[in-house]
C-alpha positions as CSV (number, residue, x, y, z in Angstrom):
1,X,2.0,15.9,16.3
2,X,-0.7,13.1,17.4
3,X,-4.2,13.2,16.7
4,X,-4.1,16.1,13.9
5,X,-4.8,16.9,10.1
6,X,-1.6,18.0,8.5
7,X,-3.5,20.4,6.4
8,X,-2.5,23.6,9.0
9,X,1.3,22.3,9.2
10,X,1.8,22.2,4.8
11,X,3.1,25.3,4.4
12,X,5.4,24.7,8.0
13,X,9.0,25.9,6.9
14,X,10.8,22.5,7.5
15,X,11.7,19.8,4.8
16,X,10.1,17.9,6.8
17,X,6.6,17.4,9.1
18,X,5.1,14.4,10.4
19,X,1.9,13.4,12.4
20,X,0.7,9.8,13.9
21,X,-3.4,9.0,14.0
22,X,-5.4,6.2,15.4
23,X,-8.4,5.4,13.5
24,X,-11.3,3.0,14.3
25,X,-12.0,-0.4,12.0
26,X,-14.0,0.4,8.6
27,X,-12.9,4.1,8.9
28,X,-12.6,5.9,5.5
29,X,-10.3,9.3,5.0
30,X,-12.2,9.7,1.6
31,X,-10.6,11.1,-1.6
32,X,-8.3,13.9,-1.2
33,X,-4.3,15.3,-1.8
34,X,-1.7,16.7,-0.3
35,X,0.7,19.6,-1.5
36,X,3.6,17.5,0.0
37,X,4.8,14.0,-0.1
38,X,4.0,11.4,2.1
39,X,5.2,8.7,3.8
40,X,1.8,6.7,5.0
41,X,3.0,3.9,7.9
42,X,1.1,1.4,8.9
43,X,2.3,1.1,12.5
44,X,-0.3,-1.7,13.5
45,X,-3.6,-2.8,11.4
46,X,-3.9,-3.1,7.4
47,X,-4.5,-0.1,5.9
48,X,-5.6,0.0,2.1
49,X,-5.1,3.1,-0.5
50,X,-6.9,4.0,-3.8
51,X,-6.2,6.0,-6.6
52,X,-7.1,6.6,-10.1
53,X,-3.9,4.1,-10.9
54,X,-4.3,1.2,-9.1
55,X,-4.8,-0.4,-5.4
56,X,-2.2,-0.5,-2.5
57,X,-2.5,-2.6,0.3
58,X,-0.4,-1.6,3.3
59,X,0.5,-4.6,5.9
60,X,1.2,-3.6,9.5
61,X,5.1,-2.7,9.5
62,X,5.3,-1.3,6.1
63,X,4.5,2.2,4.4
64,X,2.9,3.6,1.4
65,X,4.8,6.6,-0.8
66,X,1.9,8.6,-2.1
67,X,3.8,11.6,-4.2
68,X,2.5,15.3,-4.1
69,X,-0.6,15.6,-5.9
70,X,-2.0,12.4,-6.4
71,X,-5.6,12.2,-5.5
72,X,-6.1,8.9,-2.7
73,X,-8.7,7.5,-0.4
74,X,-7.6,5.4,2.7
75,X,-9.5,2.8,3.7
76,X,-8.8,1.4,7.4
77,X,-9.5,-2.6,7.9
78,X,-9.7,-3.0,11.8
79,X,-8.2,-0.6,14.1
80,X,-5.3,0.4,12.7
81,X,-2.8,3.3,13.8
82,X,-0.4,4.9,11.6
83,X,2.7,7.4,11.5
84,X,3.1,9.7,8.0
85,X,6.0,11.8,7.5
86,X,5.2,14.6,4.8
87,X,8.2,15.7,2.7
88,X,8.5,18.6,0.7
89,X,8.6,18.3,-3.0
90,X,12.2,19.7,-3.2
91,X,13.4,17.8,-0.3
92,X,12.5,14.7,-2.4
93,X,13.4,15.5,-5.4
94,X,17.3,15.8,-3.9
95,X,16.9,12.8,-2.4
96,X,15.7,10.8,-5.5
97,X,12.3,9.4,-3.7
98,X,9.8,7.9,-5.8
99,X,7.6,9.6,-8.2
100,X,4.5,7.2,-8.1
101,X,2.9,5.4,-5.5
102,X,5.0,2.9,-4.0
103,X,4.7,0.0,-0.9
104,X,8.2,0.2,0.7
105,X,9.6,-2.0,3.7
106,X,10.3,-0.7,7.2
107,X,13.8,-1.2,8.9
108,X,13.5,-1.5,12.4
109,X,15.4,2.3,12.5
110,X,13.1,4.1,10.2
111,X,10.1,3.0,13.0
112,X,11.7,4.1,15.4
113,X,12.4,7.7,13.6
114,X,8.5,7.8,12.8
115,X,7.6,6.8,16.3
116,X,9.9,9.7,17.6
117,X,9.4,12.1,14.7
118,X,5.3,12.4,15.5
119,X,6.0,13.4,18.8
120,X,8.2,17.1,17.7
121,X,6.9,20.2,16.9
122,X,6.1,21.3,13.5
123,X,9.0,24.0,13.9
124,X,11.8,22.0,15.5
125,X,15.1,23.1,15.7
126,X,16.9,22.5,12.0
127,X,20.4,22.6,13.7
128,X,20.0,20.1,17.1
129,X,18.7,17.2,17.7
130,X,14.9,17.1,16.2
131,X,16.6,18.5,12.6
132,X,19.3,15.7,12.8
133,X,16.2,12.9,13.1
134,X,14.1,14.3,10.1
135,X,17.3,14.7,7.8
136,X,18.2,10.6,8.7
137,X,14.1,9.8,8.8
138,X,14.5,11.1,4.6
139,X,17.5,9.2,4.0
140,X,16.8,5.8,5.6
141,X,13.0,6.1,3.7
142,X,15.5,6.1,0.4
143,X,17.6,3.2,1.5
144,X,14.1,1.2,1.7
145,X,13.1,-1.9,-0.3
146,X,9.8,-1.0,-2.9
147,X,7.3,-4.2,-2.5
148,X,4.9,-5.3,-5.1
149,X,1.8,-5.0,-2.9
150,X,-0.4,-3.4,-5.8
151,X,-3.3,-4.0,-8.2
152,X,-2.8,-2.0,-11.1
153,X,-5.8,-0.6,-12.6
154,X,-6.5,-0.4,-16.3
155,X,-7.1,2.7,-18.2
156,X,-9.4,1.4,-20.5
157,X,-13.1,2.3,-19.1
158,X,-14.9,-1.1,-19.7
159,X,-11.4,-3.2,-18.0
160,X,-11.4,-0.5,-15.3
161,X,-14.7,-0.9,-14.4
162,X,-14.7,-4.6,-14.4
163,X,-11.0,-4.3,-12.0
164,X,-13.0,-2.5,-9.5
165,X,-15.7,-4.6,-9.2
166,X,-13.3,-7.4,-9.0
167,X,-11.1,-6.0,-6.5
168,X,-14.0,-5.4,-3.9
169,X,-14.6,-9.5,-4.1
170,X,-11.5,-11.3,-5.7
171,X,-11.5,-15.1,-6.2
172,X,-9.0,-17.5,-8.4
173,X,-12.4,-19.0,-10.4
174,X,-13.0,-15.5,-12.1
175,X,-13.6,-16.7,-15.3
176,X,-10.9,-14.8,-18.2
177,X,-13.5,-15.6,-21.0
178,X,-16.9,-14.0,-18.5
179,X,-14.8,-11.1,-17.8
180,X,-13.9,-10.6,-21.6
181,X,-17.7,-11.1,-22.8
182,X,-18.2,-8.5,-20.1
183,X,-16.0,-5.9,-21.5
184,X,-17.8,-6.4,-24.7
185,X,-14.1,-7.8,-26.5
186,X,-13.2,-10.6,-27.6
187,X,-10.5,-13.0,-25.4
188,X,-7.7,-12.4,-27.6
189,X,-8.5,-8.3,-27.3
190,X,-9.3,-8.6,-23.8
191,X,-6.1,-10.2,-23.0
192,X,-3.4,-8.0,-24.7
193,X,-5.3,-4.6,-23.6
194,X,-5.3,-6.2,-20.3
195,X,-1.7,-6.5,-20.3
196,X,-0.7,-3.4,-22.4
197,X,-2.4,-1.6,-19.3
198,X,-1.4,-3.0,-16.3
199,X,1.7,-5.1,-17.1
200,X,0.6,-8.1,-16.3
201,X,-1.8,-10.7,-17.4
202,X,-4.9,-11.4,-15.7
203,X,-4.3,-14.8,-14.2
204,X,-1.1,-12.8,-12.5
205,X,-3.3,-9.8,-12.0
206,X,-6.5,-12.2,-10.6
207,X,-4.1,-14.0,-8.1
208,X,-2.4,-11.0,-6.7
209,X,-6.0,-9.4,-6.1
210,X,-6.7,-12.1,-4.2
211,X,-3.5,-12.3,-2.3
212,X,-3.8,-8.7,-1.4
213,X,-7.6,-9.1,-0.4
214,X,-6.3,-12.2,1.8
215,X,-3.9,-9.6,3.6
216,X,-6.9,-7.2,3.9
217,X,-9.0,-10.2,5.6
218,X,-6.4,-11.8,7.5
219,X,-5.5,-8.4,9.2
220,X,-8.7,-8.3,10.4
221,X,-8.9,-11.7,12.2
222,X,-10.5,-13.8,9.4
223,X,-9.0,-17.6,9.5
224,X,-6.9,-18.7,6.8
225,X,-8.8,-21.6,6.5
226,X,-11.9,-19.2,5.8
227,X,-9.9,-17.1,3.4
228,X,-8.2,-19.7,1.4
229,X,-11.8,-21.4,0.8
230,X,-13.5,-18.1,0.1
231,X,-10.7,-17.2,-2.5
232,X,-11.1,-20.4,-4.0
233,X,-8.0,-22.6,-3.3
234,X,-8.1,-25.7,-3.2
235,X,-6.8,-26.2,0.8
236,X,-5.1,-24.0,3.1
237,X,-1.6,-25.5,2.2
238,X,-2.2,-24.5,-1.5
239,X,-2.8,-20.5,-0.3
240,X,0.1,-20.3,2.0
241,X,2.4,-21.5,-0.7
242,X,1.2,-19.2,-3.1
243,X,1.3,-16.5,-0.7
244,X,5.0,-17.7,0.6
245,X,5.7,-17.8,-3.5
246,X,4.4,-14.1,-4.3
247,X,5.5,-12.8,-0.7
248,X,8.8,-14.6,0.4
249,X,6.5,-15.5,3.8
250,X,3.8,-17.5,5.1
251,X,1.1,-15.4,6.1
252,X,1.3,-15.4,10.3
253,X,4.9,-14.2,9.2
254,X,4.1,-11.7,7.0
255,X,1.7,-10.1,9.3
256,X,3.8,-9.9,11.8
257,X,5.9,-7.5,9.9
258,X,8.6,-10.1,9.5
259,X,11.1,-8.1,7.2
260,X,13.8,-10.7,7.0
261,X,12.1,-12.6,4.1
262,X,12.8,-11.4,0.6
263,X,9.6,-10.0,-0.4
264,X,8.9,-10.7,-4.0
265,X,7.8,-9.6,-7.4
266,X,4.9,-10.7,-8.6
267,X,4.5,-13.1,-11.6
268,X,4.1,-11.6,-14.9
């Protein structure tokens, strides 16, 4: 189904439903859940999701696993057109999908099985053809590789408040000691809470922030040269390898939807 809320096909007695959307640059689906899984694909354009636990950013050629439940806004950067496939809860469940928010890679198959899926009707035939292509769409989304292409977001009120103001305009000369006079804490406090909450520390969380907001940028057009400065490297060399170090590819790559490079965890 193109074009079309999945709101009236929810309660549609098939494991699985699936709809594709185009959406103009700057558009906003603003906060709201689903009662089913979903598989959000970024067919072309960046697409960027919020939630109470963190920041996703979603590169052309990849796809965001937001479970049942969750509350998320979606924030299009540039024209951007994607494919979601929502998956009932029990359907999941058997297949041991994800139960948080995840960034996963695309395989050239499971495009093509989004790409075709959108175009069936919400009641397709279970036992031909159309049934066949939503039971393999479930089962290649499993086989997929989960990328670290998230900002984690503190629980702590005073970090979490601080994170979101960061993450709307990231750069590497942040200051650890501004943001920790800020909270009201001292560095040492700052830093362990920090970490406690999100896993990392904030040098690692700072840089990937940036990284993430480069992807957002670059996505729309922006030059790397313009990016890089903006972000505060040093040159343009010193963001692509840092980029190529968190990412496994330089950025032209990445954005491409390359999947061939190893796409990596970031530092802790």
């Amino acid at each position: 189904m193109r074009q079309t809320r999945v709101t009236q096909y929810e309660d549609t007695p098939r494991d699985v439903v699936a709809t594709g959307n185009d959406y103009p640059g700057r558009f906003v689906l603003p906060p709201h859940t689903h009662k089913r899984h979903q598989l959000l694909y970024a067919a072309t354009g960046v697409v960027k999701a919020i939630t109470s636990e963190g920041s996703w950013v979603v590169p052309p050629r990849r796809a965001l696993w937001i479970p049942a439940g969750v509350m998320h806004e979606v924030h299009m950067d540039g024209t951007v057109s994607t494919r979601s496939a929502y998956i009932r809860q029990e359907a999941a469940a058997a297949a041991g999908l994800w139960t948080h928010c995840q960034v996963i890679a695309v395989s050239p198959l499971l495009h093509e099985l989004l790409q075709e899926a959108v175009d069936l009707p919400a009641e397709y035939d279970l036992d031909g053809r159309d049934g066949r292509i939503m039971a393999l769409l479930v089962d290649e989304v499993r086989a997929m590789q989960p990328l670290a292409l998230n900002t984690p977001l503190p629980s702590d009120p005073r970090l979490r408040r601080l994170c979101r103001v960061i993450l709307d305009a990231p750069a590497l000369e942040i200051d650890i000691d501004a943001m920790a006079d800020k909270a009201g804490m001292s560095r040492r406090s700052f830093t362990r809470t920090f970490r406690e909450e999100t896993g990392m520390s904030f040098a690692a969380w700072r840089q990937q922030a940036c990284l993430l907001n480069a992807l957002t940028r670059l996505g729309r057009g922006e030059s790397i040269t313009q990016v890089a400065i903006e972000l505060g490297y040093g040159s343009t060399s010193a963001f692509t390898a840092a980029f190529r170090r968190v990412l496994g590819a330089p950025p032209s790559r990445y954005l491409a939807g390359d999947q061939h490079p190893r796409e990596k965890t970031p530092p802790q």
